[in-house]
Structure formats: structure tokens, C-alpha cells
C-alpha positions as a printed NumPy array, in Angstrom:
array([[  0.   ,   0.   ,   0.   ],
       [  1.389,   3.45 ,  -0.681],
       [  2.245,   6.216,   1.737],
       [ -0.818,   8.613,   0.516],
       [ -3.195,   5.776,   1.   ],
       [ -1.833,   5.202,   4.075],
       [ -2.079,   8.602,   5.704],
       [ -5.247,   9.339,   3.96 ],
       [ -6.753,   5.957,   5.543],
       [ -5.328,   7.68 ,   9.199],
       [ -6.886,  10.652,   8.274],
       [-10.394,   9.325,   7.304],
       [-10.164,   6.789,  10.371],
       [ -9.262,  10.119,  12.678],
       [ -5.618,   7.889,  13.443],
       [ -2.886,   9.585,  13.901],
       [ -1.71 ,   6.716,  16.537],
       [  1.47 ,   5.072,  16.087],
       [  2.399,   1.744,  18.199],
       [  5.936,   2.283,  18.549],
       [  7.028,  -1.278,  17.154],
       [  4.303,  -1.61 ,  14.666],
       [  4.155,   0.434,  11.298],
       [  3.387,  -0.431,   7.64 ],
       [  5.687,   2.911,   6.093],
       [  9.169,   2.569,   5.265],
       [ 10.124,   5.564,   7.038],
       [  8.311,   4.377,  10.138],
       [  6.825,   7.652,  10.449],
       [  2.7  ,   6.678,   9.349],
       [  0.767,   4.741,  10.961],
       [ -1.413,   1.502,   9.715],
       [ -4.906,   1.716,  11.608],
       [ -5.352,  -2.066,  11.052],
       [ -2.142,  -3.137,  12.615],
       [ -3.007,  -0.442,  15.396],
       [ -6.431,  -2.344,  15.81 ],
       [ -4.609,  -5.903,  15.524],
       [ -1.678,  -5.053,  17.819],
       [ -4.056,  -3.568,  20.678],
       [ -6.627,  -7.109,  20.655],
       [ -3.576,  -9.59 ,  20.662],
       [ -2.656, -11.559,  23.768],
       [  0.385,  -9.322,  23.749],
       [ -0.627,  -5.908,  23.198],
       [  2.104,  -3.095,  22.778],
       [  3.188,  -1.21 ,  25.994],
       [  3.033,   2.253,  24.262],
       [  1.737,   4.36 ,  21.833],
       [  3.302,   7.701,  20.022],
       [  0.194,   9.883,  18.818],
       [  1.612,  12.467,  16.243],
       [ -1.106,  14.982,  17.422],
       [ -4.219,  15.644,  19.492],
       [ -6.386,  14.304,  16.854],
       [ -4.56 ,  10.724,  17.088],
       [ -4.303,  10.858,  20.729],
       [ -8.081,  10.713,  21.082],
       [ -8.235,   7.635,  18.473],
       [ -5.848,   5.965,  20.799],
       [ -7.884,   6.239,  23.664],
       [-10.455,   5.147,  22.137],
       [ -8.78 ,   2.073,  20.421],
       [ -7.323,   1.649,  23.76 ],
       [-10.496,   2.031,  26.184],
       [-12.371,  -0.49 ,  23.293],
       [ -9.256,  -3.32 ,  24.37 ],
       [-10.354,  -2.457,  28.177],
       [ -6.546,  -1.517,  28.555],
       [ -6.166,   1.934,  31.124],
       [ -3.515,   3.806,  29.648],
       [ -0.681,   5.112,  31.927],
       [ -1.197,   1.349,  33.618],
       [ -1.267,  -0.721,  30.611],
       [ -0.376,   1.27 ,  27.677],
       [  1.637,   4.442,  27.669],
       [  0.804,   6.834,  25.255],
       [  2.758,   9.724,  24.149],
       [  1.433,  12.527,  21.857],
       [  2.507,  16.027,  20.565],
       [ -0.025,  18.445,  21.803],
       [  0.179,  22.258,  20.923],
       [ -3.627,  22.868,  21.521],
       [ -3.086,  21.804,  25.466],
       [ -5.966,  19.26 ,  25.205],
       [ -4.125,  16.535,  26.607],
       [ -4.464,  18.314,  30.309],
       [ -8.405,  18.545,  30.051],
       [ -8.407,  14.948,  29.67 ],
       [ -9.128,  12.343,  32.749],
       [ -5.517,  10.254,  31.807],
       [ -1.946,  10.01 ,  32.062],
       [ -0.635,  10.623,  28.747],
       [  3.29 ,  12.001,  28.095],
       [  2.958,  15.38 ,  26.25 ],
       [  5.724,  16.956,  23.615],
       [  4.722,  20.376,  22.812],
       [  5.964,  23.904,  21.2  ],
       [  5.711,  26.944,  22.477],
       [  2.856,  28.158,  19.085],
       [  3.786,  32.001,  19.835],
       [  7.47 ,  30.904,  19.519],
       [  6.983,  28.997,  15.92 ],
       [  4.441,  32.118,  15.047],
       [  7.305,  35.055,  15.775],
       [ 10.324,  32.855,  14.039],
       [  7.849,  32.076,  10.62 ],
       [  6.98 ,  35.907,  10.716],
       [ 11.193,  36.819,  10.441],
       [ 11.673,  34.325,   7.95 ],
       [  9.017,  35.544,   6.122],
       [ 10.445,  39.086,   6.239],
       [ 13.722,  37.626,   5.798],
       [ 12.467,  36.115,   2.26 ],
       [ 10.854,  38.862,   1.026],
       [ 13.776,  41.208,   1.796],
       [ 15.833,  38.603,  -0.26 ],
       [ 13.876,  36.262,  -2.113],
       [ 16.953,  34.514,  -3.683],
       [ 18.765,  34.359,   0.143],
       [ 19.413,  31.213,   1.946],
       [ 17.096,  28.775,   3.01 ],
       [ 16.193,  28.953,   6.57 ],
       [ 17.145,  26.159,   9.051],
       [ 15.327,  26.508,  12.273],
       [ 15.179,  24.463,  15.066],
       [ 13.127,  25.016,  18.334],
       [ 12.879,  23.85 ,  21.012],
       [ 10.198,  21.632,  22.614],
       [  8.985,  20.439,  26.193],
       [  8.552,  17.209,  27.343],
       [  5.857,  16.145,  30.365],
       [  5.755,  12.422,  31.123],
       [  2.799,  12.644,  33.214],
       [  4.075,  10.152,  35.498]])
């Protein structure tokens, strides 16, 4: 199956959950909602999860409530999450965020950057993030 069908699968299946040993991609970086499913119902279901953003963290849960598995206990999920919903919800769940201001201010000099010299360098930028385990 290729990469777009793939992601677009994720998308229409509101996945954006990754188990961390389990992926269909090559570059490991999509995930397979299937395998997700599969992996969850074995007798040996993965340890932990890696959401890529709010929107997979809440298929998780679900996927993971469905298996009867409490996460923080029996699954560990970690997820980027700029929107801060991950602190409104009811579990333990490791958060990876970026300060949005931060990414808002550097895209804005870039920007001015560019148009000041449209033929200039690319920009490399780098910023960066926080880490909560929730623990």
C-alpha cells in the first residue's frame, strides 16, 4: 500500500496513533490503523503508543479504552499536543509540545527575511520543545 493511502486511511479513520514497534511505512513515520487495531486485541498488546497529534491521541484512547486496557497502567501513550488538550483529559498521557507564539514570531522573520531577499538562503530553524511524562 502506498504512503498517501496510508495517511489518507489515518486521516479518514481520525488515526494519527502510532504503536511504537508496529508500522506499515518505510520511514516508520505513518501509521497503519489495522495493525493499530490488531496489535491492541492480541494476547500481547504493545506497551506504548506515540500519537503524532491531538487528533490521534483521542483515536488511541479510544482504540485503547475499546481493548479495556487503562492507559498510563497498561499502555503508555505519548502525543505532541500544541492545543493543550491533553491536560483537560481524565488520563496520564506524556505530552511533547511547542511553544505556538514561539513557531508564530520565528515564521513571521523568515518571512520578512524572504521577502527582503527572495533569492537568500534557506532557513534552518530548530526550536525547542517540552517534554511532560505525566508520570
Amino acid at each position: 500500500m502506498a504512503t498517501t493511502s496510508i495517511y489518507t486511511s489515518c486521516i479518514r479513520n481520525g488515526w494519527n496513533a502510532l504503536p511504537v514497534e508496529a508500522t506499515s511505512s518505510p520511514d516508520r513515520s505513518i501509521p497503519d490503523p489495522p495493525e493499530v487495531v490488531r496489535r491492541l486485541a492480541s494476547s500481547e498488546p504493545p506497551t506504548g503508543l506515540a500519537c503524532a497529534n491531538e487528533r490521534g491521541l483521542l483515536g488511541a484512547l479510544h482504540a485503547v479504552g475499546r481493548r479495556g486496557l487503562e492507559p498510563g497502567r497498561d499502555v503508555h501513550i505519548v502525543t505532541r499536543d500544541n492545543t493543550r488538550l491533553a491536560r483537560f483529559l481524565p488520563v496520564k498521557v506524556g505530552v511533547h509540545s511547542v511553544d505556538m507564539a514561539d513557531v508564530g514570531h520565528k515564521l513571521i522573520k523568515v518571512l520578512e527575511s524572504r521577502i527582503a531577499n527572495p533569492l537568500g538562503p534557506v532557513a534552518t530553524i530548530l526550536l525547542q520543545g517540552r517534554f511532560d511524562p505525566a508520570e
